[in-house]
C-alpha atoms as an extended CHARMM CRD file, in Angstrom:
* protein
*
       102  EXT
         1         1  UNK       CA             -0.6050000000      -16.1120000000       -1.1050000000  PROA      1               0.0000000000
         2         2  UNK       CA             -2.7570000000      -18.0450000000        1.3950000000  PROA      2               0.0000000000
         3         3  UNK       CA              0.3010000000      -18.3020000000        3.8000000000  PROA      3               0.0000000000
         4         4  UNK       CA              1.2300000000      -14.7040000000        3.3400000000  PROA      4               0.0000000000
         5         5  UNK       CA             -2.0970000000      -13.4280000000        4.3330000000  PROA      5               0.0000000000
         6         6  UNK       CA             -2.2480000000      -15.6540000000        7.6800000000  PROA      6               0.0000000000
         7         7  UNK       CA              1.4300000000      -14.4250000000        8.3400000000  PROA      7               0.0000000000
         8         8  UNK       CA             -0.1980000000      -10.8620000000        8.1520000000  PROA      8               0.0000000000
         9         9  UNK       CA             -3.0650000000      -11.7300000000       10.1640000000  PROA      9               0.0000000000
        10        10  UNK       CA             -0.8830000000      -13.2420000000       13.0390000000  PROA      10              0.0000000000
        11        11  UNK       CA              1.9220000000      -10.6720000000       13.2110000000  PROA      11              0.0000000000
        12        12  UNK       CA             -1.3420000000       -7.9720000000       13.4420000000  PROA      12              0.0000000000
        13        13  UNK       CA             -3.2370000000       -9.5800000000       16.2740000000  PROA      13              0.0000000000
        14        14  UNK       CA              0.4140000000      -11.4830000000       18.0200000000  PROA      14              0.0000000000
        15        15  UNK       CA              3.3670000000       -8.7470000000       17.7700000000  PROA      15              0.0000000000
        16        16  UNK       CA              2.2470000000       -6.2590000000       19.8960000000  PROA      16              0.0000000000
        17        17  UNK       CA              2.2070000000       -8.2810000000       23.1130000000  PROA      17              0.0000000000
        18        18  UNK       CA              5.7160000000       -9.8220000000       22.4630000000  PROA      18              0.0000000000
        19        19  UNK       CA              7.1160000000       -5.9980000000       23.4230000000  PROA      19              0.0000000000
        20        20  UNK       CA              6.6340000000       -3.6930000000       25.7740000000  PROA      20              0.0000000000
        21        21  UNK       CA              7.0460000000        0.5220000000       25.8790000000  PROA      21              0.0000000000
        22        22  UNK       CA              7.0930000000        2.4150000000       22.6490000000  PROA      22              0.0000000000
        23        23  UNK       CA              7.6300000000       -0.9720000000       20.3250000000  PROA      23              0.0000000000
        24        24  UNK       CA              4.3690000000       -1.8940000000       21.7620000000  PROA      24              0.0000000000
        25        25  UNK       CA              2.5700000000        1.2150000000       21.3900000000  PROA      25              0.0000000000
        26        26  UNK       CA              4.3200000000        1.2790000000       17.3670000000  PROA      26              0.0000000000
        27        27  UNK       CA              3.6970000000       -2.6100000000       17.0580000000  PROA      27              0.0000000000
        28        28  UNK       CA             -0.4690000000       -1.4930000000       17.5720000000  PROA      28              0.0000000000
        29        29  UNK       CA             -0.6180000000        1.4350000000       15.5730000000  PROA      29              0.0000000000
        30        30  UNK       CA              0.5200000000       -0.1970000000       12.8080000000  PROA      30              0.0000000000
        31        31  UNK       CA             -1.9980000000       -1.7550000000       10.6110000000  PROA      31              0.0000000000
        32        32  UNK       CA             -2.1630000000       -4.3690000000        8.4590000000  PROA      32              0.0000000000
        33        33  UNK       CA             -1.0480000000       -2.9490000000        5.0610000000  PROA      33              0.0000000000
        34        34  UNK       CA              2.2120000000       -2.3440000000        6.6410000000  PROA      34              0.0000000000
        35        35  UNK       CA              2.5960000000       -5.6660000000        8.0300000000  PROA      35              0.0000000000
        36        36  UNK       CA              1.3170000000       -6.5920000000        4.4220000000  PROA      36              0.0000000000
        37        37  UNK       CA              4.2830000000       -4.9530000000        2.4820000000  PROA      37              0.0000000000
        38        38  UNK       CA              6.7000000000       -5.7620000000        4.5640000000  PROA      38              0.0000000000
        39        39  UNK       CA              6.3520000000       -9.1480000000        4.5600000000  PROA      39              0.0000000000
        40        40  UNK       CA              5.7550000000       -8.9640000000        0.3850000000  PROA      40              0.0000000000
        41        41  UNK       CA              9.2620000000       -7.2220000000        0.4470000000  PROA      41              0.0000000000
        42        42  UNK       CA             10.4290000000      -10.4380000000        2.2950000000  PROA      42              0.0000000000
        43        43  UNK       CA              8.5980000000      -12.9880000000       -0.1490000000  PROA      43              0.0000000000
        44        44  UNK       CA              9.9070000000      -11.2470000000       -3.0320000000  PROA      44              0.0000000000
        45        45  UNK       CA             13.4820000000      -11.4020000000       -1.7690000000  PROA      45              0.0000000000
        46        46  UNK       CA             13.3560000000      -14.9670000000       -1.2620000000  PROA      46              0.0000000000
        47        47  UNK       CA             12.3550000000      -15.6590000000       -4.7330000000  PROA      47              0.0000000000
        48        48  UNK       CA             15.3110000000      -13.5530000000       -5.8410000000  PROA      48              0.0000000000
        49        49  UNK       CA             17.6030000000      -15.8270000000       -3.8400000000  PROA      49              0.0000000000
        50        50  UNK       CA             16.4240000000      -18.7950000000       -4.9690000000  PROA      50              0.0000000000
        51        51  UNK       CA             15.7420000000      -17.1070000000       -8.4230000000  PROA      51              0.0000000000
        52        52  UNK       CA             12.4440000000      -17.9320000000       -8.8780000000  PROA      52              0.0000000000
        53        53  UNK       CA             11.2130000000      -14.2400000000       -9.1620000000  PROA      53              0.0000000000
        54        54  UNK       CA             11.4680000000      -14.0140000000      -13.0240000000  PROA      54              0.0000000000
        55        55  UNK       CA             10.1720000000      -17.5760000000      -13.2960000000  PROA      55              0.0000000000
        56        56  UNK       CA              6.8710000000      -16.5060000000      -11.6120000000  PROA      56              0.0000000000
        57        57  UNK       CA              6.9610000000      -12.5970000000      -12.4310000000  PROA      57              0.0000000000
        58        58  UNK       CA              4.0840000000      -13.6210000000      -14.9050000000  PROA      58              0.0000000000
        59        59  UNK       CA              1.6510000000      -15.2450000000      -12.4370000000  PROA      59              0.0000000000
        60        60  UNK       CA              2.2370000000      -11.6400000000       -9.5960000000  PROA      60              0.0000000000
        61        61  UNK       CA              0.4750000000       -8.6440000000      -11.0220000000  PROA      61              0.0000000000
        62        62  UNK       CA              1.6800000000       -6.1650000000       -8.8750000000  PROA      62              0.0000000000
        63        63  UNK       CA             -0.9420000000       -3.4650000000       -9.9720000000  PROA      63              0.0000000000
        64        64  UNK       CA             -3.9160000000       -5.6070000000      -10.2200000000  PROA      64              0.0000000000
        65        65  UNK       CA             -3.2320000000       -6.9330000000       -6.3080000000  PROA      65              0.0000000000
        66        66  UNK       CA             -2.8600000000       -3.2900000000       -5.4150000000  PROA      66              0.0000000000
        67        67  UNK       CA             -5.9410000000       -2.0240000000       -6.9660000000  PROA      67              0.0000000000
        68        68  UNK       CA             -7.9970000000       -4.9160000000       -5.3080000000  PROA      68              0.0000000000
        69        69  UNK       CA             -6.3130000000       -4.1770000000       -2.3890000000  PROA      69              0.0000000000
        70        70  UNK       CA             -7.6350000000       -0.5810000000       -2.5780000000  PROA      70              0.0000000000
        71        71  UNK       CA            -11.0850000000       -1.8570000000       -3.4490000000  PROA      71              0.0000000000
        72        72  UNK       CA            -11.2590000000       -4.3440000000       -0.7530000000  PROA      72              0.0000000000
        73        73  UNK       CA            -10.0720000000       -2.5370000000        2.1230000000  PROA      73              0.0000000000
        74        74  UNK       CA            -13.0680000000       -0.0870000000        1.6210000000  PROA      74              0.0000000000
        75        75  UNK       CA            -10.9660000000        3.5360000000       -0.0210000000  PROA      75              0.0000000000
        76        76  UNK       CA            -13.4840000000        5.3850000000       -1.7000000000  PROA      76              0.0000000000
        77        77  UNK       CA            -12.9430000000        8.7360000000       -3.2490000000  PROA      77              0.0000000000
        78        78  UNK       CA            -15.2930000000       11.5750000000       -2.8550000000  PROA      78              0.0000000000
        79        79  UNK       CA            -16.1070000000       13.0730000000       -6.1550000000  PROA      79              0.0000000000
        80        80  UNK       CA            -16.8120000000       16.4420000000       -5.0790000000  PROA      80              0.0000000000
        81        81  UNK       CA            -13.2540000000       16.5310000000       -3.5610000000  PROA      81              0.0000000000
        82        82  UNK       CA            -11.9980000000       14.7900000000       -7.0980000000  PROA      82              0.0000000000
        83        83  UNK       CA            -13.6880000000       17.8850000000       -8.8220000000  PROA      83              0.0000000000
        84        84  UNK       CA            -12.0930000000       20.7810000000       -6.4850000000  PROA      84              0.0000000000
        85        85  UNK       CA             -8.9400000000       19.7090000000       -6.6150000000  PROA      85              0.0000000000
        86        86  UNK       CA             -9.0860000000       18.6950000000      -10.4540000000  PROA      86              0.0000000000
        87        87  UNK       CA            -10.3650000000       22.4800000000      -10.8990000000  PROA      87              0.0000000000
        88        88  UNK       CA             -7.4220000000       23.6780000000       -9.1010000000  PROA      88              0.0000000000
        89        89  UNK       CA             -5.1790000000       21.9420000000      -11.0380000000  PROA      89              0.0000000000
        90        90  UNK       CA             -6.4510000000       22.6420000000      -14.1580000000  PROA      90              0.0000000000
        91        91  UNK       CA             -6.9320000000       26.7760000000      -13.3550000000  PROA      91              0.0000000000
        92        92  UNK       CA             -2.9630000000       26.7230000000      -12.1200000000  PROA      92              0.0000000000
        93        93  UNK       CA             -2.1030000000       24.8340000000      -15.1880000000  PROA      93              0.0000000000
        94        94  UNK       CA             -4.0340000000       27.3110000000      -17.2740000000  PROA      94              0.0000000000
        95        95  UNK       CA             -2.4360000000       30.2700000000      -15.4350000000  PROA      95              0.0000000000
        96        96  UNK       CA              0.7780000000       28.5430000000      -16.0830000000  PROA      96              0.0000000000
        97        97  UNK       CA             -0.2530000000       27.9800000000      -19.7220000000  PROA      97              0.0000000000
        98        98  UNK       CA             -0.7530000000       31.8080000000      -20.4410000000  PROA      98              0.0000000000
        99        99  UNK       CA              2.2580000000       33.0280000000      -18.4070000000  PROA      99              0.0000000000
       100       100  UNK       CA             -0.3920000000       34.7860000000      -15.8780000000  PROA      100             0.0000000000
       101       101  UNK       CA              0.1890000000       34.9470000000      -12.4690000000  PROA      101             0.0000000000
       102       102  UNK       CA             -3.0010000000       34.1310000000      -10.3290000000  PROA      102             0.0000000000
């Protein structure tokens, strides 16, 4: 995990100086989440060759790593927006419900 997240750090701050033109200008607008999954997607395929994936499926919680990854890159959701769009959704649900059209 340790070597995954320096591997992410590198290719963030090193790849966009090894090209020039539009790979460069992609190479910096690309964060580090993408740099993050991609190289995940690589991990997790070498564990597949070597099969090793379902021997240490138990130890990878994919959905706990993504929520901490949510919390610790700072995402925050704005209640008010959380209420107008749940209201939304519920009033087009309702319409739907009662075979109204709003």
């Amino acid at each position: 995990m340790i070597a995954l997240s320096v591997a992410v750090w590198w290719l963030t701050k090193q790849l966009p100086f090894l090209f020039t033109g539009t790979l460069n200008r992609i190479f910096k607008t690309a964060d580090f989440p993408i740099y993050a999954i991609i190289l995940g997607f690589a991990a997790r395929g070498v564990l597949s060759l070597l099969g090793l994936q379902e021997r240490l499926s138990a130890a990878f919680r994919t959905e706990f790593f993504l929520k901490t990854g949510v919390i610790l890159l700072g995402a925050s959701i704005n209640l008010v927006n959380l209420v107008k769009i749940g209201a939304g959704g519920c009033a087009d649900a309702a319409c739907r419900y009662c075979g109204a059209s709003c």
